[in-house]
VEXDREN-2710 file (C-alpha; in Angstrom, 1 decimal):
% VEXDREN-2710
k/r/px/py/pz
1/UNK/146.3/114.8/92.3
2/UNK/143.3/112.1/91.6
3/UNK/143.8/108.8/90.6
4/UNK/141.2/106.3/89.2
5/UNK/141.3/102.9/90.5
6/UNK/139.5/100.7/88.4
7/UNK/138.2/97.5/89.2
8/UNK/138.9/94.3/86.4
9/UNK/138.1/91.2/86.3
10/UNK/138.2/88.4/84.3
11/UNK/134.9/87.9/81.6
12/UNK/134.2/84.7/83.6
13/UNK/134.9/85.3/87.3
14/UNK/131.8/84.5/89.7
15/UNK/130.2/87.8/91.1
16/UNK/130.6/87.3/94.8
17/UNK/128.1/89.1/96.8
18/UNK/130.8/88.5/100.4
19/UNK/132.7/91.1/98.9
20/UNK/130.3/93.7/98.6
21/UNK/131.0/94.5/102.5
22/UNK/134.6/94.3/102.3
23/UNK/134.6/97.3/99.6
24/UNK/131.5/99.3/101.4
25/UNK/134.2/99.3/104.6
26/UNK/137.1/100.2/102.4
27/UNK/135.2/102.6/100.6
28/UNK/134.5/104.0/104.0
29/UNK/137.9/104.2/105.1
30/UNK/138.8/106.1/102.3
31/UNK/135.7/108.8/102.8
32/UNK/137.4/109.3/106.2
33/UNK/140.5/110.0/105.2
34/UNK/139.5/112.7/102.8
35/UNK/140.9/110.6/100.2
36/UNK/137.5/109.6/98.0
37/UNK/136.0/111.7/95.3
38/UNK/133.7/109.4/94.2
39/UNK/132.8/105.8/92.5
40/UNK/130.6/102.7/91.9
41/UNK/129.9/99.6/91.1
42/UNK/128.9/99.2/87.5
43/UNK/125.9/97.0/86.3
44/UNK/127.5/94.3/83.8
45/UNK/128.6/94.8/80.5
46/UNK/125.3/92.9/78.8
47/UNK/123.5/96.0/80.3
48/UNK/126.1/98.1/78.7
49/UNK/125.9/100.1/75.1
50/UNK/129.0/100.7/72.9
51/UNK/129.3/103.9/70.5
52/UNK/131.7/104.2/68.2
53/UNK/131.8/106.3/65.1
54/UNK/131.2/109.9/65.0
55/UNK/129.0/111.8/63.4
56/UNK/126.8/110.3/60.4
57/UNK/128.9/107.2/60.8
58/UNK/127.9/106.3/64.4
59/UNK/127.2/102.7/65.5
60/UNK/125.9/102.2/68.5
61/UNK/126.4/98.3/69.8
62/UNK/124.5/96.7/73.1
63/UNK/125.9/94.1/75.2
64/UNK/127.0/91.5/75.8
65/UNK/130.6/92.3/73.9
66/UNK/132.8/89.2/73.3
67/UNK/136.1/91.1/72.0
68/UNK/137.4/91.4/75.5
69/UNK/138.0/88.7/78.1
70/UNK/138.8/91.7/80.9
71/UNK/135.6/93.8/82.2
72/UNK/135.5/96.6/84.3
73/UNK/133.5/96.2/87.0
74/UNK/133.9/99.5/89.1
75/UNK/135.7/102.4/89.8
76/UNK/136.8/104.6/92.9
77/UNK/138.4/108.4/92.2
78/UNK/140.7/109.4/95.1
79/UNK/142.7/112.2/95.8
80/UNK/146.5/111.4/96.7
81/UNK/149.9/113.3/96.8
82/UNK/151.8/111.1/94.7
83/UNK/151.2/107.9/92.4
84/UNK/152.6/105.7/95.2
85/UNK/150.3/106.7/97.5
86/UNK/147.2/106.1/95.2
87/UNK/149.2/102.2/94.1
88/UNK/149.5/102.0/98.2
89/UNK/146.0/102.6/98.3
90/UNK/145.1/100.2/95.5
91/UNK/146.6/97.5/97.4
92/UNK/144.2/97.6/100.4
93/UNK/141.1/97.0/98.1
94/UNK/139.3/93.8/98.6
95/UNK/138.3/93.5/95.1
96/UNK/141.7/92.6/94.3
97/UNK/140.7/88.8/95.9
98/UNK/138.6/88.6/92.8
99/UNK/140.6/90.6/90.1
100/UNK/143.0/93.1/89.9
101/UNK/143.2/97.1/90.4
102/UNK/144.2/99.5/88.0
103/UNK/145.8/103.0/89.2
104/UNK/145.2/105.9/86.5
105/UNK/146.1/109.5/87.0
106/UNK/143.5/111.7/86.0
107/UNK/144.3/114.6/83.8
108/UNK/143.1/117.7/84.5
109/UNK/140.2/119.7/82.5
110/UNK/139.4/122.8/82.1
111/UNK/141.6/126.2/83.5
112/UNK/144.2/126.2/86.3
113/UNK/142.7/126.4/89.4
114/UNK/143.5/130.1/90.7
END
């Protein structure tokens, strides 16, 4: 199964560049267990474009957005057995000093694998 840990913080917490290590090592461990499908940092949300709408009615917004005091700030996917293993995970990752993690199942697209 694959889970997305996401990375949030609050609008007004300091970037700390001490961190960045701290997840390149856990993001490390993870790519040696077999466990990491992929993720990033993200640049911050006044880089960032909202569209909404669809259709003739789209609007597109750019950053900085004020309506939220959370931001995401990056994501890992993993691959686990179970949801405890991906919150077990989650638990390890340093950029929980700063923020918190959230643990998402992904749902799967397209057809059954064979």
């Amino acid at each position: 199964m694959e889970f997305m840990l996401i990375m949030i913080t609050d609008r007004d917490t300091e970037v700390d560049p001490s961190i960045m290590p701290e997840m390149g090592k856990f993001a490390g461990e993870l790519a040696a267990a077999g466990k990491i499908r992929g993720g990033s940092p993200l640049h911050p949300v006044a880089e960032g474009s909202r569209v909404a709408g669809f259709g003739e009615g789209v609007a597109v917004t750019t950053g900085p957005f004020t309506e939220t005091r959370e931001v995401i700030g990056g994501f890992f996917l993993i691959d686990c057995e179970s949801a405890e293993e991906a919150v077990e995970i989650a638990k390890r990752c340093p950029h929980n000093k700063i923020g918190f993690t959230e643990v998402r199942q992904v749902i799967p697209m397209g057809p059954p694998p064979e």
